[in-house]
N, C-alpha and C positions, 0 to 999 in steps of 0.2 A: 504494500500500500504506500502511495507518495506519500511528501510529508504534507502536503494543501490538502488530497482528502483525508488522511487524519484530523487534522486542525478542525476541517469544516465537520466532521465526526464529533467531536468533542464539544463544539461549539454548539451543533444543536441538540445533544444530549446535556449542558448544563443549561442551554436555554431553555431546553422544557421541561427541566428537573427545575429551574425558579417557577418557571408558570405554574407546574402540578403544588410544589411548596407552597408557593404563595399563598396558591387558592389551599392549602391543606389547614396552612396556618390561620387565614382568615375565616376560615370555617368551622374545621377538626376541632382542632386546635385554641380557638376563640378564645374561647373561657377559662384555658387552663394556663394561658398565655399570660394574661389578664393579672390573673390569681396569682402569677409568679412575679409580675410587675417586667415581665421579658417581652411584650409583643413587640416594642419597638427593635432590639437587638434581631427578634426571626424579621422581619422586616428588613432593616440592614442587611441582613445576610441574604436576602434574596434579591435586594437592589445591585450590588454589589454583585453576587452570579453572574446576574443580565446582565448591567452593564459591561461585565470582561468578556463575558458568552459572546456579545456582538463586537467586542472590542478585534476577540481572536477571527471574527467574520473580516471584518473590516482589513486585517492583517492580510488574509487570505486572497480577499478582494482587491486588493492593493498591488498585488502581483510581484513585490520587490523581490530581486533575488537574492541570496545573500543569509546569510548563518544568523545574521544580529534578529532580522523580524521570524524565523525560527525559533531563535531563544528568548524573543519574547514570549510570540504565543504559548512558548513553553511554558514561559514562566507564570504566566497569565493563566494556562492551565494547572497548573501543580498551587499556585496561590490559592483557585475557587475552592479548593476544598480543605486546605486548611484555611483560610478567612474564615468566608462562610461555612463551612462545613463543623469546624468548632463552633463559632455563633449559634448556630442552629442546637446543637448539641448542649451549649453551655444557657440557653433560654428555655431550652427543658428540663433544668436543675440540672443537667451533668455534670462529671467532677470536674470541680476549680481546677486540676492541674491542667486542663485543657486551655487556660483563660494565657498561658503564653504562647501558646500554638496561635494564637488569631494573631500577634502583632509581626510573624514570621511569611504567613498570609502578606500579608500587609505589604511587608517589606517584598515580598512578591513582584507586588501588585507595582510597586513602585521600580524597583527594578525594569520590568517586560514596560513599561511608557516611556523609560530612557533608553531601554535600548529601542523602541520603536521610532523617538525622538533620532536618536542617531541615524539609522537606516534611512531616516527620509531625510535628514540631513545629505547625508552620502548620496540619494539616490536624486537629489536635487544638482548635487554638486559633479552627478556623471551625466548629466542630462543636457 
């Protein structure tokens, strides 16, 4: 499998894993949400899905060639589910040790924008 249809594989497997979420949390979920004072965190966590979900589309769509917009989406991917993926976990009462896992997410996520920042830098400057 290339590495574009991988990306775009992954991409709409966390995009419809935020949509089914979303709608699980605002629904399922609702009340117990509520109760734990966590709706806002499952909400982050699936804002944050989506937006990297179409970020890694947009990589894809973008055509660049080149290792850096690779290792973004990488990075972009392996972020979604430690971000959100502990968010999620840590707004259904899961265990605290989880609550450092999200800011490595994070750093992820920041990561895969500089280097997609760079690749269009570059890909401006071969153009």
């Amino acid at each position: 499998m290339k590495i574009p249809t991988a990306f775009l594989l992954i991409a709409g497997a966390y995009g419809l894993a935020a949509v089914v979420l979303g709608a699980f949390g605002a629904h399922a979920l609702d009340a117990r949400l509520v109760e734990l004072g966590t709706k806002a965190v499952w909400e982050t966590a699936v804002d944050y899905q989506m937006w990297h979900a179409l970020a890694i589309l947009v990589i894809v769509a973008l055509r660049f060639k080149g290792g850096l917009v690779d290792a973004a989406a990488f990075s972009f991917s392996i972020g979604i589910p430690l971000f959100s993926g502990s968010l999620y976990w840590l707004a259904l009462d899961g265990p605290r040790w989880l609550g450092p896992i999200t800011p490595l997410g994070g750093l992820l996520f920041i990561v895969g924008w500089i280097l997609f920042m760079i690749a269009a830098f570059r890909h401006e400057a071969n153009s």
